[in-house]
The first five atom37 places (N, CA, C, CB, O) and aatype in JSON, in Angstrom:
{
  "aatype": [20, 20, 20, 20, 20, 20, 20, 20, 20, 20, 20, 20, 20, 20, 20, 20, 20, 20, 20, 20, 20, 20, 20, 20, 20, 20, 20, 20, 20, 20, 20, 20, 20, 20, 20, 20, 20, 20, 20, 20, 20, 20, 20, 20, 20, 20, 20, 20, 20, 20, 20, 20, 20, 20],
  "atom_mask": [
    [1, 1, 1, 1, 1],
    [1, 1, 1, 1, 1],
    [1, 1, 1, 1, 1],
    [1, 1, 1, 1, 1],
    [1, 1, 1, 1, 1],
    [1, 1, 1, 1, 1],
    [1, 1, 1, 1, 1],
    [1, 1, 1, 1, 1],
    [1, 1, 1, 1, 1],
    [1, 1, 1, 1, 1],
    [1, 1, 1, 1, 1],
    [1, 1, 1, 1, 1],
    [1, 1, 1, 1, 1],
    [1, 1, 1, 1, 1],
    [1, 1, 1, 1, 1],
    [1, 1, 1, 1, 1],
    [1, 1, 1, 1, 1],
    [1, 1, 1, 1, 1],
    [1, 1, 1, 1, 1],
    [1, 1, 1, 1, 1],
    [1, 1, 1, 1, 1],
    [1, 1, 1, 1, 1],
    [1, 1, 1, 1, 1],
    [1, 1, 1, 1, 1],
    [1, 1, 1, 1, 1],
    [1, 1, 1, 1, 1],
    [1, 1, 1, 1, 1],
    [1, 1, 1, 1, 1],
    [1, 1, 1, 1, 1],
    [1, 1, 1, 1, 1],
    [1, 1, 1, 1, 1],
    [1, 1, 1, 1, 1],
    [1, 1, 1, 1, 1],
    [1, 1, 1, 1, 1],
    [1, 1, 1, 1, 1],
    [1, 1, 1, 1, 1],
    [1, 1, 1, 1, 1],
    [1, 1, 1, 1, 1],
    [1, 1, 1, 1, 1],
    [1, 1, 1, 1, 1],
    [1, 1, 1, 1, 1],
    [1, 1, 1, 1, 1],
    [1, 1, 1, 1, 1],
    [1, 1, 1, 1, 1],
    [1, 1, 1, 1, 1],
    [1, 1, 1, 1, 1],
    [1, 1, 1, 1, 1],
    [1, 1, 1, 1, 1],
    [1, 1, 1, 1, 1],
    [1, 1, 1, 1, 1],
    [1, 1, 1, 1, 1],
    [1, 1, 1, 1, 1],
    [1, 1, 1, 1, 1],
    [1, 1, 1, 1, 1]
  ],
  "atom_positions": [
    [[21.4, 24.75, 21.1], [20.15, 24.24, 20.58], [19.6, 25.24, 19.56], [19.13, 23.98, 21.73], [19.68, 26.47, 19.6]],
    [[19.26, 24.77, 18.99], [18.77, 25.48, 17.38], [16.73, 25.44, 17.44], [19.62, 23.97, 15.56], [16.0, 24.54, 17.85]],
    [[16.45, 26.49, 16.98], [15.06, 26.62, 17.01], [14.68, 27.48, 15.5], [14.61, 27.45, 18.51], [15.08, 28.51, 14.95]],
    [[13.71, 26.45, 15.24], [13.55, 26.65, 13.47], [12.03, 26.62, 13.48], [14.32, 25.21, 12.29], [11.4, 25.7, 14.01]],
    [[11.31, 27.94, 12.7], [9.82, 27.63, 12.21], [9.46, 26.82, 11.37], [9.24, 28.52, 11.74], [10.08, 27.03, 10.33]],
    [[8.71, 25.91, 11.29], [8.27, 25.47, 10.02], [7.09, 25.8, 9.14], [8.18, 24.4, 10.16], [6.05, 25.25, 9.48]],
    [[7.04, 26.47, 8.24], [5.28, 26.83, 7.55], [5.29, 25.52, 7.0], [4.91, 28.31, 6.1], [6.16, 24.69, 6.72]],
    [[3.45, 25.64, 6.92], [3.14, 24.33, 6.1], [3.22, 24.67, 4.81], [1.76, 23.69, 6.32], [3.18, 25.83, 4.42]],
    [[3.4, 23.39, 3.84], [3.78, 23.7, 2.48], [2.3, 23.61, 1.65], [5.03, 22.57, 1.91], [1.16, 23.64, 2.1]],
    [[2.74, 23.5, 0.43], [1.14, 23.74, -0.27], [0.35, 22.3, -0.03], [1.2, 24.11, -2.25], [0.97, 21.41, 0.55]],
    [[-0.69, 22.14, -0.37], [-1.62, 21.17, -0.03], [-1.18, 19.95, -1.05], [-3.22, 21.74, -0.19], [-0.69, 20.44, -2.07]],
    [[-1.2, 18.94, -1.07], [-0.8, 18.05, -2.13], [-2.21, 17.39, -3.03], [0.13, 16.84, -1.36], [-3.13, 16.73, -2.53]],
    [[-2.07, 17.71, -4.24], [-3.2, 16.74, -4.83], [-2.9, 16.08, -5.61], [-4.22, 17.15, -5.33], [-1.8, 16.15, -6.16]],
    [[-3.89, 15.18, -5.93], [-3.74, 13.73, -6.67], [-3.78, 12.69, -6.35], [-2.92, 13.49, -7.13], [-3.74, 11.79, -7.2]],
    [[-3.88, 12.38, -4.72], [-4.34, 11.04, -4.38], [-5.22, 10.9, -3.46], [-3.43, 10.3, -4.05], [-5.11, 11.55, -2.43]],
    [[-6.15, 10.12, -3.62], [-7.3, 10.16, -3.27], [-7.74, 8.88, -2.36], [-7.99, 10.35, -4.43], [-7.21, 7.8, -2.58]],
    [[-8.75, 9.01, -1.3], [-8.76, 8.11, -0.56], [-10.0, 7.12, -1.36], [-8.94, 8.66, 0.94], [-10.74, 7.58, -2.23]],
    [[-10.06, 5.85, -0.93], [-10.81, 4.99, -1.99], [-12.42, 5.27, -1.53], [-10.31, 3.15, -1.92], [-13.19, 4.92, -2.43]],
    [[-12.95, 5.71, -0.61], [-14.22, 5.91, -0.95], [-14.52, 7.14, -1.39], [-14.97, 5.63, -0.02], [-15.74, 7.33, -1.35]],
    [[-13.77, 8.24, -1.9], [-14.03, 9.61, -1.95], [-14.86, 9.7, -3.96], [-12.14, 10.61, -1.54], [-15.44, 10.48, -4.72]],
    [[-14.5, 8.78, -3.91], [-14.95, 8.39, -5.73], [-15.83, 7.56, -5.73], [-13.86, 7.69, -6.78], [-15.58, 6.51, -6.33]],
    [[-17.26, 7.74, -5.03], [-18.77, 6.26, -5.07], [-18.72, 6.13, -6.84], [-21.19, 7.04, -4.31], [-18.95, 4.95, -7.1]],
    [[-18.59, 6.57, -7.56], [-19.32, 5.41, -8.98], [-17.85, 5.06, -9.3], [-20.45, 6.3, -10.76], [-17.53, 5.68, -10.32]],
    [[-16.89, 4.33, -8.84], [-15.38, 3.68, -8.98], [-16.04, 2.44, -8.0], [-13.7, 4.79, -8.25], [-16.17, 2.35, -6.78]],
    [[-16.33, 1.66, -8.96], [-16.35, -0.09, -8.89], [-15.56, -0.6, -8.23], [-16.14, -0.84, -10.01], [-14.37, -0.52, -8.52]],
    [[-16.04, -1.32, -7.07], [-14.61, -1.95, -6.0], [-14.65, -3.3, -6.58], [-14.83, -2.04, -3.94], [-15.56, -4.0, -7.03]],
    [[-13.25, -3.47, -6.43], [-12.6, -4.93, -7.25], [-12.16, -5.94, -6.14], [-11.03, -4.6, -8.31], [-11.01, -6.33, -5.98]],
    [[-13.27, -6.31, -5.39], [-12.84, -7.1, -4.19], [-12.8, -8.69, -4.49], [-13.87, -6.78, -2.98], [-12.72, -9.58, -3.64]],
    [[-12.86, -8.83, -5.8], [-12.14, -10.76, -6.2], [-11.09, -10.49, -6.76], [-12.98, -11.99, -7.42], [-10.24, -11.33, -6.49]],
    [[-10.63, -9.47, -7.63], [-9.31, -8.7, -7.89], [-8.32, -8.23, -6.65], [-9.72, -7.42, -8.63], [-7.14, -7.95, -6.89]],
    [[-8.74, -8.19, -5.6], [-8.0, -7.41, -4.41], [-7.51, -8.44, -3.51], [-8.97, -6.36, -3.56], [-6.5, -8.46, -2.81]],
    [[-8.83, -9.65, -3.72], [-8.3, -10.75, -2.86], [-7.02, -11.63, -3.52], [-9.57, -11.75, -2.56], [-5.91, -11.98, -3.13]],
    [[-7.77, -11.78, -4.69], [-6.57, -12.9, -5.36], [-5.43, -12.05, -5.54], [-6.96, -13.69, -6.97], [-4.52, -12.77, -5.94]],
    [[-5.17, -11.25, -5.47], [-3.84, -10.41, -5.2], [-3.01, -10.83, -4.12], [-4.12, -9.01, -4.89], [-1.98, -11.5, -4.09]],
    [[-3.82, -10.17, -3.08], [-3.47, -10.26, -1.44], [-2.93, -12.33, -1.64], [-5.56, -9.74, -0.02], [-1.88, -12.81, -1.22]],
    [[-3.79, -12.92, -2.2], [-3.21, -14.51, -1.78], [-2.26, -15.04, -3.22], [-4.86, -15.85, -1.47], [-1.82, -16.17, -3.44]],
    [[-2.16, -13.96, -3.97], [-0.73, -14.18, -4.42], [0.25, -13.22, -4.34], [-0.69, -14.5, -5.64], [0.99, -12.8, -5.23]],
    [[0.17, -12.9, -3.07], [1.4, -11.98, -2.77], [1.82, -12.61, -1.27], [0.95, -10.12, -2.73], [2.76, -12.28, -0.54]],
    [[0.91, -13.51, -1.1], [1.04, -14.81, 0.19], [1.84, -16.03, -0.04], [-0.4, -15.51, 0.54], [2.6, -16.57, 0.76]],
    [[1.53, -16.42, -1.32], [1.4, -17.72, -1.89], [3.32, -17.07, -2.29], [-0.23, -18.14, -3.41], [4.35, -17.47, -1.75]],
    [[3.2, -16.28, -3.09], [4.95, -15.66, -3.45], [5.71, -15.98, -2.28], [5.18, -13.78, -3.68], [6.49, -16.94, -2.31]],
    [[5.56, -15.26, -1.22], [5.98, -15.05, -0.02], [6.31, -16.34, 0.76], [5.05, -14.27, 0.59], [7.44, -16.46, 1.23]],
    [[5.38, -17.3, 0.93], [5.64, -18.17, 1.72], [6.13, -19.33, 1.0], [4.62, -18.38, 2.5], [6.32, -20.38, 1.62]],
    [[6.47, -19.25, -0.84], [7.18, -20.19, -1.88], [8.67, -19.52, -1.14], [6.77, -19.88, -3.96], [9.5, -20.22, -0.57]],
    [[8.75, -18.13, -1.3], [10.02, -17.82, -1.26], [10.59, -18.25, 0.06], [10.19, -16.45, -1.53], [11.79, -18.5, -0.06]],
    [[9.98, -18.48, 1.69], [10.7, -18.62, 2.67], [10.55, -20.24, 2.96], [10.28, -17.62, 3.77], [11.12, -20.71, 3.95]],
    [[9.66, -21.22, 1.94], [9.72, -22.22, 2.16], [11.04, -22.94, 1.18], [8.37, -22.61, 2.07], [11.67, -23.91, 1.58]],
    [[11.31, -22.26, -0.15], [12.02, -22.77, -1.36], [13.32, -22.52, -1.41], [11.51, -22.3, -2.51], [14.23, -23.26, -1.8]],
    [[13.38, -21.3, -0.96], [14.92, -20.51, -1.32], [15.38, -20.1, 0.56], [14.59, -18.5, -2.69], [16.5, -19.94, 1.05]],
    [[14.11, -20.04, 1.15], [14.71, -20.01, 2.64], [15.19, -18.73, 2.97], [15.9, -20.99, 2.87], [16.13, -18.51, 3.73]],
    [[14.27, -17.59, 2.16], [14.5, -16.08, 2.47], [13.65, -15.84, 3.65], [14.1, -15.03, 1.24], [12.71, -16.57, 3.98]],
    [[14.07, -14.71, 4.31], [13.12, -14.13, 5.44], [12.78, -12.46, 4.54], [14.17, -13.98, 7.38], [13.5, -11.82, 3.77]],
    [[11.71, -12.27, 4.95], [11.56, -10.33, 4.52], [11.77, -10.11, 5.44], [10.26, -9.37, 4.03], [11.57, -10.91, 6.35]],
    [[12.24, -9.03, 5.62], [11.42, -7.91, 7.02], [10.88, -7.02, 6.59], [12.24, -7.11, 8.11], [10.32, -6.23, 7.35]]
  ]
}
């Protein structure tokens, strides 16, 4: 059996969680009609062509 330290590595930046930015405008008729065409794709593709995702 093998036993290894790990240090933590440097901190990562550049992505940011979505409320950490208040004057960034939420796009929630943009977010929906997304979400129901990424539904509408999805359930063309397993009704039309008869794919499954996983």
């Amino acid at each position: 059996m093998a036993s290894t330290t790990l240090t933590p590595g440097p901190a990562v930046h550049g992505a940011t969680v979505h409320d950490t930015i208040p004057e960034h405008p939420r796009h929630r008729i943009g977010n929906a009609l997304h979400a129901l065409r990424v539904f509408a794709v999805a359930a063309a593709e397993v009704v039309l062509l008869g794919k499954e995702s996983y």
